[in-house]
N, C-alpha and C positions, 0 to 999 in steps of 0.2 A: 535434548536431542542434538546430534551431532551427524551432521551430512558431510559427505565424503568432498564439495562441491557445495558450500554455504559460506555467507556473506550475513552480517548482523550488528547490529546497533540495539544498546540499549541505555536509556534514559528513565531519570527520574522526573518527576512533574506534581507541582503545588495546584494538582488539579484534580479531582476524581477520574476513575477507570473511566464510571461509567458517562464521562460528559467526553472522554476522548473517543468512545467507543462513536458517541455521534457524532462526532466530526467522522469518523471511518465511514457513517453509516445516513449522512445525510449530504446528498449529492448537490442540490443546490447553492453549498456552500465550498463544494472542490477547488471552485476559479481562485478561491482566497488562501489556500494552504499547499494543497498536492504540488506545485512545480517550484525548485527553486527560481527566483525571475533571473535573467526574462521571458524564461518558459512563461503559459499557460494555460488552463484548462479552459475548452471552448465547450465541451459537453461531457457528460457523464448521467448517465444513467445504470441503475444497477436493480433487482430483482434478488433481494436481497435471503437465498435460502439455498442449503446444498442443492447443488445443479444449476442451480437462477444464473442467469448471463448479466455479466456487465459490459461497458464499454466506457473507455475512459479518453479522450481526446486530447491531444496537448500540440501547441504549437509555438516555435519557436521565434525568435527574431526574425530571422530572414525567412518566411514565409515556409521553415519547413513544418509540416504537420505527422504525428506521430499515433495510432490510433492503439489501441490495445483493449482488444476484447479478450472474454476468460468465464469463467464459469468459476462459482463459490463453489468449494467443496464441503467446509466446516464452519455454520456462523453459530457461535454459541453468545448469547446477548450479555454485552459488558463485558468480557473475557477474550475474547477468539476468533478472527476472522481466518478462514485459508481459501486461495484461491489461486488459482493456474490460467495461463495463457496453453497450456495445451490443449484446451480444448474453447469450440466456440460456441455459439448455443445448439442447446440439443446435442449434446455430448460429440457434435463433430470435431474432428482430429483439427489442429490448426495445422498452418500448413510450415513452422518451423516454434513449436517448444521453446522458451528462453530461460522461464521459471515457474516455480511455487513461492508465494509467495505468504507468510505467516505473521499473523500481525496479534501480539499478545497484551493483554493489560490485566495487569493485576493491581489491587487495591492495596495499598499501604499503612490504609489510618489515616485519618487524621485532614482527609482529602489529597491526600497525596497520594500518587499509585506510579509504578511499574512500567515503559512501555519496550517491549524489545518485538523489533520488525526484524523477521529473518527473510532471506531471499538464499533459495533453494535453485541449482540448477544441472540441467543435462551431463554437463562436460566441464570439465575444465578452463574450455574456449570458452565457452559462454561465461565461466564465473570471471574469466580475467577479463571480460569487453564489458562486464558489467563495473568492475572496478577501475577500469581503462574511462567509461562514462562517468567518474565520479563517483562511483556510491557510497562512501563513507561522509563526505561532504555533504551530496545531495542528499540522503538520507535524512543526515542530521538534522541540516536546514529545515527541512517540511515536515521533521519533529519538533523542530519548535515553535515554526508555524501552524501547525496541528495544536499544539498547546497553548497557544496565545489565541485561537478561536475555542479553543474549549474553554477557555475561560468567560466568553458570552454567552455560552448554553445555561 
């Protein structure tokens, strides 16, 4: 797939799909991977089925706080997560859209598998404040944070 306004990383990892899938997918363990430091994750809760609401908290050094609720649209188990901040729970509209966000793993063999996270958005503005915020960096970072917990599951 190819978005007019997409942003994407793709990594290989000496780890199975399905043990990165729970890191995507077991929220307890967000504080340890999802932010590069010295961001961090202060709550995260998710509902974890198309429509189901998340919200994922992060907060930075100097005391700023960043919340980002969304709705799954596509969770397919081991393979697939999609999920948009356009919307909050209960299909209400949020009040400024940034992304879609697509999160893939595919199996390799051998315990090794696939991960490409794509980050889908509105406008052009938004794809370049996303890249303006690091994403190629950040991304990668909290993929191999993501992979270095998948490897205690």
């Amino acid at each position: 797939m190819t978005a007019k306004y997409q942003l994407q990383i793709v990594r290989e990892f000496d780890v199975a799909a399905e043990k990165l899938f729970k890191v995507w997918t077991t929220p307890e363990r967000y504080g340890e991977w999802f932010c590069p430091l010295p961001w961090k994750v202060t709550e995260a809760r998710m509902d974890l089925r198309a429509g189901g609401s998340s919200m994922i908290v992060m907060e930075g050094p100097n005391g700023e706080r960043f919340e980002n609720p969304g709705i799954y649209l596509e969770v397919i188990p081991n393979k697939k997560l999609v999920f948009t901040d356009a919307y909050t729970s209960a299909w209400v509209p949020s009040e400024k859209p940034f992304m879609t966000g697509i999160i893939e793993f595919e199996d390799l063999g051998n315990g090794r598998s696939r991960y490409t996270a794509t980050a889908l958005h509105w406008s052009e503005e938004d794809m370049e404040t996303h890249k303006q915020m690091g994403f190629e960096e950040g991304w990668g970072v909290v993929a191999g944070q993501m992979a270095d917990i998948a490897k205690t599951f």
